[in-house]
N, C-alpha and C positions, 0 to 999 in steps of 0.2 A: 529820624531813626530811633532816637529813647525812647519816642512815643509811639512805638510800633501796634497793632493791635494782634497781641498773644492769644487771644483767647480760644483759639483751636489750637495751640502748642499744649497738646495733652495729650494720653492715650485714650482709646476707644473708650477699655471698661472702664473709664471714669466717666463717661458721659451714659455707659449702659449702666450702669447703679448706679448715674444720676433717676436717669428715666426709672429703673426700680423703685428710690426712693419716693419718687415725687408718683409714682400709681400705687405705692403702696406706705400713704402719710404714718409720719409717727414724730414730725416737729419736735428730732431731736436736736439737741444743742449738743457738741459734742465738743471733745479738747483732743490734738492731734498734736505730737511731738514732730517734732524733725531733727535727729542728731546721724551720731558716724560713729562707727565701732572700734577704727584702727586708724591710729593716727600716719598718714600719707609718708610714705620712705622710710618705716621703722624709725621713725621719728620720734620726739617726746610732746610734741604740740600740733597746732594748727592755728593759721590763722581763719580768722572768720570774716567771710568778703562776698559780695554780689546782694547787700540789702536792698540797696537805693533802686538797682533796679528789679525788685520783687515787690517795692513799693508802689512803683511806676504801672509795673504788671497789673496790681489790682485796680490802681487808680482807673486803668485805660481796660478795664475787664466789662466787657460788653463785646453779646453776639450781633453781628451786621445782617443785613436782608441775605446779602451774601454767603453769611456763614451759615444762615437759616435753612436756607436754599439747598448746600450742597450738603449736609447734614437729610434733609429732605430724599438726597438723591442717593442715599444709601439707603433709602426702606427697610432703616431696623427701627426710626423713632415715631413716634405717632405725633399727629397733631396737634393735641392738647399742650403734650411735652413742650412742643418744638412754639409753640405760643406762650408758653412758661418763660421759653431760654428768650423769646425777642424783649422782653421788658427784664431780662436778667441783670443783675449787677450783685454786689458781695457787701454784706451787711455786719459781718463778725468782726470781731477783736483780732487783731496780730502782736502778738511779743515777739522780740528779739532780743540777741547778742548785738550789739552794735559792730561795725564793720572795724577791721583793725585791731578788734582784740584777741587774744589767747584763749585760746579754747582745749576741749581735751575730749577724750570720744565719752559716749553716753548720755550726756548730757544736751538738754533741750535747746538748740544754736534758736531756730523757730519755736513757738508753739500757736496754733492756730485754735480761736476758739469761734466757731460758727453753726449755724444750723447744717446737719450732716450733709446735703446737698453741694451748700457752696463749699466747706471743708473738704469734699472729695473731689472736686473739679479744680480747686487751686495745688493740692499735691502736685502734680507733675511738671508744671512749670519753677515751683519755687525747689524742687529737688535739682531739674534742670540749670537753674542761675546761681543759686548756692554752691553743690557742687563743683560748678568748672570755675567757677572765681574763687571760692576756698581754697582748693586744688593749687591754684597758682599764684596767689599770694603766699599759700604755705611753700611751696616750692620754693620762690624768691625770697622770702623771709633765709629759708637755708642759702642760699647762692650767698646772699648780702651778707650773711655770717662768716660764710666761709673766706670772704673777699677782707673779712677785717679792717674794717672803716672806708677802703676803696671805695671807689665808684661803680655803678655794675648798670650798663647800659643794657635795656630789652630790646631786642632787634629780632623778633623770633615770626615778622608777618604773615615774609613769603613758605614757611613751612608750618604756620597753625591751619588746625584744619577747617578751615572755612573761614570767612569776613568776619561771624561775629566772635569767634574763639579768637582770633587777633583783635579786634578793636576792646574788648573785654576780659580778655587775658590781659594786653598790656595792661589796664584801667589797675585789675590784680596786682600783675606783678608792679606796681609803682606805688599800690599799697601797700605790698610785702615787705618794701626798700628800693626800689630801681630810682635812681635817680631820672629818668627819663627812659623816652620811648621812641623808635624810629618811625610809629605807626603814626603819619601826620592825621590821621583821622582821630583819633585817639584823644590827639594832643586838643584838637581842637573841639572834639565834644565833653573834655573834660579838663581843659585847662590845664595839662601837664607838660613839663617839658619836652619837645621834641630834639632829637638827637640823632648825625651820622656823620658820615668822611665822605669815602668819593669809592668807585667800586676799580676792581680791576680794568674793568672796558674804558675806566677815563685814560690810564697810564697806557693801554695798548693801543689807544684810539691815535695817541702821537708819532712822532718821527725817534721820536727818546724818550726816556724816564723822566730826565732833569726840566727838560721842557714841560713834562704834564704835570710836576712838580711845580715849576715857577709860577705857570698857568694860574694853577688852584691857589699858590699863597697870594697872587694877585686880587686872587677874587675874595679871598676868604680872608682875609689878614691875620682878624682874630678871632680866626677858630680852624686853623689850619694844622690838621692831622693827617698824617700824608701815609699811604699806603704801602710799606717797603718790600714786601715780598712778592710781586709777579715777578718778579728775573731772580733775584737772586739778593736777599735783605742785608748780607755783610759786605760783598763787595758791589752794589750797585743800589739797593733800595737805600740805607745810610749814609752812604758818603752823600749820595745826589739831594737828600733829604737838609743833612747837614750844609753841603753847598748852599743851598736855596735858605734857609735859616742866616746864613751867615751874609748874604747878601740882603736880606730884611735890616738885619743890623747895622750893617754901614749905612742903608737908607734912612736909618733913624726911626725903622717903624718896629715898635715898642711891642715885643713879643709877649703874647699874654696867654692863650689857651694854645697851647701848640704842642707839636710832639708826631710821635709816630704812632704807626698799626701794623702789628703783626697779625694775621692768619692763617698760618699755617708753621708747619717742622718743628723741631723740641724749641717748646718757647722759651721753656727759660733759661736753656744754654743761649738761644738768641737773644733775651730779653738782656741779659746780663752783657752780652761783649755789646749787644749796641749802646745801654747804658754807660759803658765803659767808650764808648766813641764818643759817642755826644757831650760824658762829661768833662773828656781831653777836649776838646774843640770850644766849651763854655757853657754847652746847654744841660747843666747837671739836673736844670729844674723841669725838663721838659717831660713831656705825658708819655709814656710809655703806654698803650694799650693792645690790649691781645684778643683775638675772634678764638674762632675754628672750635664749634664742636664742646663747647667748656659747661663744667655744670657743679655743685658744691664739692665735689672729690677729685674732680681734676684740679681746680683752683684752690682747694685746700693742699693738696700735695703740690702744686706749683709754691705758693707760698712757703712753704716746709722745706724747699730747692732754696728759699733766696731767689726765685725771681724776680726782676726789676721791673716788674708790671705795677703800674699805678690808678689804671683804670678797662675794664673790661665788658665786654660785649657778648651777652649771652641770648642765643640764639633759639634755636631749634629743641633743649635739652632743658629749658624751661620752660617755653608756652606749650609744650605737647607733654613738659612730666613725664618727660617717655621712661622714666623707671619706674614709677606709677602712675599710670597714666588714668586713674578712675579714683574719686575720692569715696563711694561709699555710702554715701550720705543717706539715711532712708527715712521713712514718714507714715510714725503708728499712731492708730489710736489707742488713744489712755484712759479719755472717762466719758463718760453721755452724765448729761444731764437730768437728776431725777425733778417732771416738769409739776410734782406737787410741792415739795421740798426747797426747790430750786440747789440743792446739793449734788456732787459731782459725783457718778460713782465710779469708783476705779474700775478700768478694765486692764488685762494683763494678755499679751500672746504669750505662751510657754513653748518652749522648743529641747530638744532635746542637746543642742547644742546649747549649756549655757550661757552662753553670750550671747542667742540672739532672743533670750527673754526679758520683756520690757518691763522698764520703771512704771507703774499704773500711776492712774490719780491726773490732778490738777497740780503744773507743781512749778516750781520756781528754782533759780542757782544761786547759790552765793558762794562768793570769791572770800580766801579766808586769808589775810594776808599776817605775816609776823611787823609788827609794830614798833621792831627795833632793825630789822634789816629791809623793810618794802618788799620784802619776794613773798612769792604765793606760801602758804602750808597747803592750802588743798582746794578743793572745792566740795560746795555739801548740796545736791540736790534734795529739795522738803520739799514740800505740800505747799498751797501756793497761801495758804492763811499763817502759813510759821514765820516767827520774827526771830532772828537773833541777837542777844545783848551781849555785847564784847566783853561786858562787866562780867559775863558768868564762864567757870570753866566748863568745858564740854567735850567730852571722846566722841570723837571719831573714826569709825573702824569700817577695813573694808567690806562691798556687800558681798565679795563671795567667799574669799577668806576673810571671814569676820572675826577669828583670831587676830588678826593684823590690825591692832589698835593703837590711838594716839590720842592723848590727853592732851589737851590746850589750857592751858592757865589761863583764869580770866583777869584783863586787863592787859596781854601780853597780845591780841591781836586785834587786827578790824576787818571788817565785811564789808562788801559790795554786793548788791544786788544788780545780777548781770543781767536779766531778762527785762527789758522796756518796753510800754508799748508804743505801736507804730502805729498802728491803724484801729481806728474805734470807731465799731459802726460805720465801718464800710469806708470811712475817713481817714487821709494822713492827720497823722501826729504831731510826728517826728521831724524833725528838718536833719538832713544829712549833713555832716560838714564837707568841702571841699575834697577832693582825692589828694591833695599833697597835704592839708588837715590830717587826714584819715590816715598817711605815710606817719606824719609826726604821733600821731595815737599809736600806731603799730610799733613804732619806735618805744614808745613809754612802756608799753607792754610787754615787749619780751625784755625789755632790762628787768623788770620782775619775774622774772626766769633766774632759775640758778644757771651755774653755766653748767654744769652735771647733765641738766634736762633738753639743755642744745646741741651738743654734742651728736656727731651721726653713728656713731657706734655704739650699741647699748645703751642709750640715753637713759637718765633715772626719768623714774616714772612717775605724774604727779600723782596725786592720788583723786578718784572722784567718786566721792561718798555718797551715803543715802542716809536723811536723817533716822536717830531711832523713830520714830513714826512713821515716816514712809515706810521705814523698811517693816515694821512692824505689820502695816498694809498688805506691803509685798508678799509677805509670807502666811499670812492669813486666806489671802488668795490663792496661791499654790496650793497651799494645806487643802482649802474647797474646790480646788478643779481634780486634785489627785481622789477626793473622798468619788465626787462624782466619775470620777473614772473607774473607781473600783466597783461603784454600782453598777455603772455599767456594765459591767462584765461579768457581776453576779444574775443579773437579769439575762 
């Protein structure tokens, strides 16, 4: 299933201005951003997720007799074309953000640098798997916040929308932070912990509670989380819990991940008196966990209650983002290559909504961190030939309110260069680390967050700069698509 072949997961007009390009040559080489405008839930970040498999994607990028074929059987592409795409495969450069890290909108997560052909037939797929794994990493990144070192189990299969938004959602959200996933497919294409309890139909399936109770600790010794509320959680799902508990103990069998599951009614009036049962009775140490419906602001205000939840299962309200449920992600081109020079020239779309006017050029990110606290100051997108020396100071201002300036002392911070390559000449690079690798990366990453910028109400803003040079680019272009426009109109 990694190795699926995507190579018709595109839109049409990518394959009709393929066939344009390739009837009408101009063996451009061209550089294509990929970033996101607005970071997901009014948030202050994002995390950055679904590389590994946009790597896979290119690897396994070749059209089959079959794809030939039914391409053929829409009689929009000609023959020559369609002999082009059978000996097709992907020869360009890919950079990236590596998967796990913090990221911030405008700036290039992708950049694609290929002959214009293959550059427009890989767009819609790598917008496709960046997107929905972005999306929900940054989602669980917030839940796992809000949970405050807790546990936050992903159980969200049976409502993602379709097999691969679950088996790839979970992958996300376990990079976001999830400690595990219920999705055993998941688990087992990607080495992650799998994780669940027992559903209601086990407990109704008996002659009594307490029985489907003993049942399951029989079976499960240690990892017996029992489900208290199909009847009624304080006078029947708790006590029958605690019973069953308390006869483990006289058996001498050594209670180690145990606890109950709440799903449903005010949990943390419930969470709180059943904590208060279990810990008259001895089990003060036991797992408290809670379903139904929870997502970073229910579980933030549950915590703010003093709920006595210690581990939690989030469902439906994070593999579907259903309060954002689209991350945005789009995929311009920046620059073509001039083929005597071998120099990049910037290109720019202008829009009248400032924000959806792009950074041109060939260009690169750097992470600008403070040197005495490890959190970010900013980010600076330049030109992909700029270096920076941490030994020099240098203002940074932003590119629309370019008023809004910040000197950096130099020797007072360091840089990262975020953008890696993956793919060269048509070849992996890179080796990906592990998905619970990739958790601990994510982890290291938003500790370099202030906690200003985590927060879900008003988050500060990081800031994502443009060097002076680009910006100097940036605006020299404007300057000449406005002169040409007023020709225009004088003619």
């Amino acid at each position: 299933m990694r190795a699926n072949n995507l190579t018709l997961l595109t839109d049409l007009y990518e394959l009709t201005m393929m066939q344009g390009y390739f009837k009408n040559p101009t063996d451009q080489t061209v550089v294509f951003d990929m970033f996101y405008r607005d970071n997901p839930c009014g948030g202050g970040f994002a995390i950055c997720a679904g590389l590994e498999q946009v790597i896979e994607y290119i690897e396994n990028l070749r059209f089959t007799d079959a794809d030939i074929e039914y391409l053929r059987s829409l009689s929009i592409f000609e023959e020559d074309f369609l002999e082009y795409l059978s000996s097709f495969h992907f020869t360009g450069d890919i950079y990236a953000i590596p998967e796990g890290t913090v990221i911030f909108p405008r700036e290039p997560m992708v950049k694609v640098v290929a002959p214009i052909m293959e550059a427009q037939l890989v767009e819609t797929a790598i917008l496709n798997i960046m997107n929905h794994q972005s999306l929900i990493a940054t989602k669980a990144a917030r839940v796992c916040y809000a949970a405050k070192g807790d546990g936050i189990m992903e159980f969200g299969l049976r409502r993602a929308q379709g097999p691969d938004a679950g088996i790839f959602g979970a992958r996300a959200a376990v990079i976001g932070g999830c400690v595990g996933t219920s999705c055993v497919l998941t688990g087992q294409m990607f080495d992650v912990p799998v994780l669940g309890t027992h559903a209601h139909s086990w407990i109704m399936s008996f002659p009594d509670e307490y029985t489907a109770f003993k049942t399951y600790a029989r079976m499960y010794p240690e990892a017996c989380i029992l489900l208290v509320d199909t009847y009624d959680v304080l006078k029947s799902g708790v006590p029958n819990a605690i019973r069953v508990f308390e006869e483990m103990r006289e058996e001498g069998i050594q209670l180690k991940k145990y606890g109950i599951r709440i799903d449903s009614g005010d949990l943390a009036y419930l969470s709180k008196e059943a904590y208060k049962m279990l810990a008259a009775a001895g089990f003060d140490d036991a797992t408290i966990s809670a379903s139904s419906d929870l997502d970073e602001y229910l579980i933030e205000s549950l915590k703010a209650q003093d709920a006595k939840i210690n581990s939690w299962g989030v469902g439906t309200r994070l593999i579907t983002s259903n309060d954002n449920p689209a991350f945005g992600g789009v995929y311009k081109l920046a620059a073509v290559k001039n083929p005597e020079t071998g120099e990049f020239v910037p290109k720019i779309k202008l829009s009248e909504n400032t924000a959806k006017v792009t950074n041109p050029g060939n260009k690169t990110v750097y992470r600008i961190y403070s040197k005495s606290t490890g959190k970010i100051k900013a980010d600076l997108i330049c030109l992909a030939d700029e270096k920076l020396n941490p030994d020099e100071t240098m203002v940074v201002f932003d590119p629309v309110d370019t008023w809004k300036k910040t000197k950096i002392l130099g020797g007072t911070y360091e840089v990262r260069e975020l953008l890696v390559p993956v793919i060269k000449e048509g070849k992996r690079v890179y080796t990906s680390p592990s998905v619970m690798e990739l958790r601990a990366i994510c982890q290291k990453e938003q500790s370099t967050l202030w906690d200003e910028s985590r927060r879900f109400s008003n988050p500060q803003k990081v800031y994502v700069d443009l060097s002076p040079k680009l910006f100097e680019v940036k605006r020299e272009l404007i300057e000449e698509m406005s002169r040409k426009d007023l020709e225009f109109e004088e003619e």
